[in-house]
N, C-alpha and C positions, 0 to 999 in steps of 0.2 A: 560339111558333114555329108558324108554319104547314104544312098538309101536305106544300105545294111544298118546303118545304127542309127539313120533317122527312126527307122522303122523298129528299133532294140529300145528307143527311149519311152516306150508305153508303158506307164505307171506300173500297171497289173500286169508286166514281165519280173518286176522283180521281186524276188525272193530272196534278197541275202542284203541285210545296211549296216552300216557300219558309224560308229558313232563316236568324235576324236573332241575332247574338249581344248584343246591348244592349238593353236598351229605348228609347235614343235611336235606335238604328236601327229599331224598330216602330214609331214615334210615328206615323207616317203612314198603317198599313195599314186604317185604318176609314176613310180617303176615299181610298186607290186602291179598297179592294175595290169593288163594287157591294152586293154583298148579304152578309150575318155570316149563315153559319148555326148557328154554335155556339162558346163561348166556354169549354165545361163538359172541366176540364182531364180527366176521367174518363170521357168518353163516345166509348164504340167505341174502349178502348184495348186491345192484347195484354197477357197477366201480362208484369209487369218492364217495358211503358214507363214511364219516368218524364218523357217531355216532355210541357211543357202547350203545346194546341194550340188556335190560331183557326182555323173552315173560313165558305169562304165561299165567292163566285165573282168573277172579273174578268174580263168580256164572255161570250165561250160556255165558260168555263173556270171549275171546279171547282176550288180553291185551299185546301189547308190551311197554314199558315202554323206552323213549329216556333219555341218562346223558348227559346235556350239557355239554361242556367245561367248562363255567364259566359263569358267569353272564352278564345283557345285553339284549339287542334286534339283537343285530346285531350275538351274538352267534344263541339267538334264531331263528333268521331270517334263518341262516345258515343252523340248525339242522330241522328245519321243514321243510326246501327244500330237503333235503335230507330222509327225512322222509318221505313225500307222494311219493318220488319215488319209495322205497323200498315195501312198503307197501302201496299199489296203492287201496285199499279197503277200506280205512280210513275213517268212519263218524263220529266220534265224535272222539275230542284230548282235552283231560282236560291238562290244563297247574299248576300244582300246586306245592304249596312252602308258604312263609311270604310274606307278605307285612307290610306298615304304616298303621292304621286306623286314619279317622278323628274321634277325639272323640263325637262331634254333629255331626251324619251322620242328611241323609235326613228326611223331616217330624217329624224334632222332635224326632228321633230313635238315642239312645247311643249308641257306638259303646265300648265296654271293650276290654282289651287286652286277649287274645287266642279266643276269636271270631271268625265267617269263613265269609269271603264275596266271596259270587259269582256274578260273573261281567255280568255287563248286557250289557254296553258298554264300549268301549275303547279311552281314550284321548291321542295321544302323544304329550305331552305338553312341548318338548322339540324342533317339529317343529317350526322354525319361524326367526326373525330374532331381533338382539340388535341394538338397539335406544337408541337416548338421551333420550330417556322419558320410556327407561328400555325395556326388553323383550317382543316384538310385537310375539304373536303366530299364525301359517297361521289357519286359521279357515274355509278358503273358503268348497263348496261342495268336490270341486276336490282334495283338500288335506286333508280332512278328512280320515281317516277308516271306513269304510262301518260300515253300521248295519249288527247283524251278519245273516248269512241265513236262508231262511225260515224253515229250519225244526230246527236247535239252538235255534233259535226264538223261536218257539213253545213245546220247552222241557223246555226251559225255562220258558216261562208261566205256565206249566204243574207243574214245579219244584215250581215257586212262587206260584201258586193255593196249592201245597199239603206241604207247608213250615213247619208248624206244624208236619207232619209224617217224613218228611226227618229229622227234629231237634232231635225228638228222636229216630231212626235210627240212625244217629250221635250221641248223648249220649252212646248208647249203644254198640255201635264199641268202641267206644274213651274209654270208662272202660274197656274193654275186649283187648284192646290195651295196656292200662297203668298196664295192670295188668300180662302183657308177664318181664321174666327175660328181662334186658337190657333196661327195659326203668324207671325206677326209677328216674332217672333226667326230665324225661318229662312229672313229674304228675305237678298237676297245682302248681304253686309256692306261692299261698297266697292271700287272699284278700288286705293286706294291703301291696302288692309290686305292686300293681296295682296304679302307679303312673304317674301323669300329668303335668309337668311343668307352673306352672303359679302362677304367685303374688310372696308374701315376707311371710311365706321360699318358695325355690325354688323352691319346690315340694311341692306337696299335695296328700293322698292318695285317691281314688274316689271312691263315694259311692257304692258299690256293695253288694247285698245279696247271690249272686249267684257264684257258683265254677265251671259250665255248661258253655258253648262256646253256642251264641246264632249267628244267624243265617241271614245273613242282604245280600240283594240283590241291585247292583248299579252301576253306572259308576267307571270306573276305570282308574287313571291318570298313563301312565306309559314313563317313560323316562331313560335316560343311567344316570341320573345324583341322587346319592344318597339323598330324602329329610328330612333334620336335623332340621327344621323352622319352628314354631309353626304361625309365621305371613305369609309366604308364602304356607305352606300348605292351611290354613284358605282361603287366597285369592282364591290362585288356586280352590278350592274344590266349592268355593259359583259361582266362574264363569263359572266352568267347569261341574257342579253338578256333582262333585266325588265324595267315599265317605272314597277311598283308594290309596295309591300312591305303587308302581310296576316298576320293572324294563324290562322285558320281554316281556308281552304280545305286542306291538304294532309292535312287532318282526314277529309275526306269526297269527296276528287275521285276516288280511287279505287273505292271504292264506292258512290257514288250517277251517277247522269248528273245531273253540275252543273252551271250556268253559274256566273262569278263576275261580280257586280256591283257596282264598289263607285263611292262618292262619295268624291272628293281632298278629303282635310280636312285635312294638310299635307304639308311636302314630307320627312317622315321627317327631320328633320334636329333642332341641339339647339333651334331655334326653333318646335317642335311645340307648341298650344295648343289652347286649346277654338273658338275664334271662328268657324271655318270647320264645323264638325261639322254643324251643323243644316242648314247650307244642299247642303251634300253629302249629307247622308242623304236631303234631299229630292229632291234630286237624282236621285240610286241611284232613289230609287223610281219616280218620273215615269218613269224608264229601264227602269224594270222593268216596269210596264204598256204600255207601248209596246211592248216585248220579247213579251211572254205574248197579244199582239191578234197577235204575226204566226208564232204556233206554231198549226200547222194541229192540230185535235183527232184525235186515233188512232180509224180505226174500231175497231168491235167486234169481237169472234168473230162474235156474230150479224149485223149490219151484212156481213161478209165473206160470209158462209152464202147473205141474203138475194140480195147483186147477185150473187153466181154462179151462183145460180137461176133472175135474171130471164130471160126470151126475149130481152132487148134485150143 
């Protein structure tokens, strides 16, 4: 390791983590990053972290990267408490990986599979309680997840205002991704395996012209419990206005400033498979470095000090 990123691995440079419950969803982070500065699960950690951590940088950003255990909210709950202690400078934590897509998202917007949805809010829709008359969800103020904070909020508007340049930004990571040794399983797998469970035959393949992952901003349902229902999804999503289902975020939305990122790897239904996974996670990610080039860097306290100084 060289001085330069001896000297880049202090805790309180970074501002930007990232948080991948799989190792299929980290496959890719050694060619988004630019530079690894440390891989050493034990370096610069607080007594009682137990996550192991990649730091590195992607463009002018300082990037540690968290590997959950395993899947979950309650992993993630874990790992992101531990994670703001560590790295106590943390303003933006993108959480990314796959989820479900509903295939009628919001307004009339298709949702295909390797698509990216970034979440705008979070439902955990697994709070609540069972009744004879089936699963009551607490939906009060106070057991809600907050909306996320004022400056998420407002990257994220920033991010939906300039949707169009982020998408091809994302195109153009996502080929220069698929086109590195080692990822030949993760180019898109076809128009016609883009399949929907519904009617008689069981499947049907859905209309698509496009081989591009497009780009869809929305609530996001996430719970410990895997969704395999094309009739329970449907409900959930018209009463919840989701537009995607997720295991993790409601684990750490409230205490971290997260984004959620994920790659459509199927549509939550009983026709859920592997096929789609790699090309959506690559996906996520190409999405994700696009994302982290247009988060402006936080000045300093000294940076502040200095321009209130200046005569100009």
């Amino acid at each position: 390791m060289n001085a330069e990123a001896s000297e880049a691995t202090r805790n309180s440079d970074f501002e930007i983590g990232i948080i991948c419950a799989l190792p299929l969803e980290a496959v890719a982070l050694k060619e988004i990053f630019h530079t690894i500065y440390s891989e050493n699960q034990f370096d610069g950690k607080e007594p009682g972290d137990l996550n192991s951590y990649t730091k590195g940088s992607i463009g002018q950003h300082k990037v540690v990267l968290a590997h959950l255990p395993g899947m979950g909210k309650v992993n993630a709950a874990a790992a992101g408490s531990t994670l703001k202690s560590t790295f106590r400078n943390l303003k933006l934590v993108l959480l990314i990986g796959i989820c479900g897509g509903v295939p009628e998202g919001a307004n009339e917007e298709r949702i295909f599979l390797g698509d990216v949805v970034i979440g705008t809010s979070v439902v955990q829709t697994d709070f609540g309680q069972w009744t004879p008359k089936g699963f009551d969800r607490k939906d009060t103020t106070r057991d809600n997840l907050r909306k996320p904070p004022p400056e998420i909020g407002s990257f994220l508007a920033k991010l939906e205002s300039d949707k169009s340049n982020i998408s091809a930004t994302t195109l153009s990571y996502l080929a220069m991704l698929l086109e590195k040794p080692g990822f030949e399983t993760a180019r898109f797998p076809g128009v016609h395996e883009d399949q929907l469970l519904a009617g008689s035959p069981p499947t049907i393949s859905r209309e698509r012209s496009h081989s591009e992952p497009n780009i869809h901003f929305g609530g996001v349902a996430s719970s410990d419990s895997v969704m395999k229902s094309g009739i329970h999804r449907d409900r959930i999503a018209k009463a919840e206005k989701v537009i995607a289902f997720e295991m993790e975020a409601a684990g750490v939305w409230d205490q971290l400033p997260t984004l959620v990122v994920k790659g459509v790897s199927d549509y939550a239904d009983s026709h859920k498979n592997d096929l789609w996974r790699e090309f959506a996670s690559a996906s996520a990610w190409a999405c994700t470095k696009a994302i982290i080039e247009k988060w402006e860097k936080q000045a300093t306290k000294e940076q502040y000090r200095v321009v209130s100084q200046s005569p100009f």
